[in-house]
C-alpha positions as CSV (number, residue, x, y, z in Angstrom):
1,X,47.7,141.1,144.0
2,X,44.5,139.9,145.1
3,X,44.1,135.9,143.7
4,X,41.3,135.1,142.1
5,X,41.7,131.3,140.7
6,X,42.5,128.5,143.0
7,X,45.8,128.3,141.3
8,X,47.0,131.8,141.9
9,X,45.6,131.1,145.6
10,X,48.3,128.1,145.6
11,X,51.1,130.2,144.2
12,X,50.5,133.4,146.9
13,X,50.2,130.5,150.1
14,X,53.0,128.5,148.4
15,X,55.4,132.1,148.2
16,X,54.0,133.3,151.5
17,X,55.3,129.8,153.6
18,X,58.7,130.3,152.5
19,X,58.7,134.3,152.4
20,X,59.7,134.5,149.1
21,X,58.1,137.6,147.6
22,X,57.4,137.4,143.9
23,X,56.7,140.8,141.1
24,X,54.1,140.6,138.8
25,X,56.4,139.0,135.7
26,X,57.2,136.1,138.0
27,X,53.6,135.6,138.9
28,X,52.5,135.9,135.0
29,X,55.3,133.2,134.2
30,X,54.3,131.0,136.9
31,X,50.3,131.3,135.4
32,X,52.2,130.6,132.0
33,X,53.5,127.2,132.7
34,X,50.5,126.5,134.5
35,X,48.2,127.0,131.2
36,X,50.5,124.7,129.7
37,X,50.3,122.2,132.1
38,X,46.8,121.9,133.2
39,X,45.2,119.9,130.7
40,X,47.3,117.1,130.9
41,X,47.2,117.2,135.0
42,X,43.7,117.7,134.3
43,X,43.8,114.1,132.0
44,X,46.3,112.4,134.6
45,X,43.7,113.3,137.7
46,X,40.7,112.4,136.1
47,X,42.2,108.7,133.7
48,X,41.1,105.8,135.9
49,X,44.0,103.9,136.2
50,X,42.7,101.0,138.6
51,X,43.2,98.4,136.0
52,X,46.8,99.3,135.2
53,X,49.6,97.4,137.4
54,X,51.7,98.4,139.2
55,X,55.4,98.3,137.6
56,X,57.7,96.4,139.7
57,X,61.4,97.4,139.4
58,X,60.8,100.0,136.8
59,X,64.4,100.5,134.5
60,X,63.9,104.3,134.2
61,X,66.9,104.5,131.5
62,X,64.6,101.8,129.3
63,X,61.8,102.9,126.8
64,X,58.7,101.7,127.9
65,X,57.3,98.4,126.6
């Protein structure tokens, strides 16, 4: 399959590194989660988050405050 978005350029190198060979369902799954996903990476990489603090000794078991 020849990759057209930078995404499915990532998934062939990715596959390719570790030799894993992949059909075309696998691909179209991986391009599914991906659609699903992008926005809010998309929202994460672009926030500005240089006023938030850092959280020291975070309880990841606890709600957040």
């Amino acid at each position: 399959m020849e990759a057209g978005t930078p995404f499915e350029q990532f998934i062939d190198a990715g596959l390719d590194s570790f030799g894993i060979e992949a059909d075309e369902t696998e691909r179209a799954v991986m391009l599914g989660v991906w659609a699903l996903w992008e926005p809010g990476m998309s929202l994460l990489r672009d926030a500005d988050l240089d006023e938030v603090g850092q959280e020291m000794h975070p309880d990841l078991g606890a709600p957040p405050a």
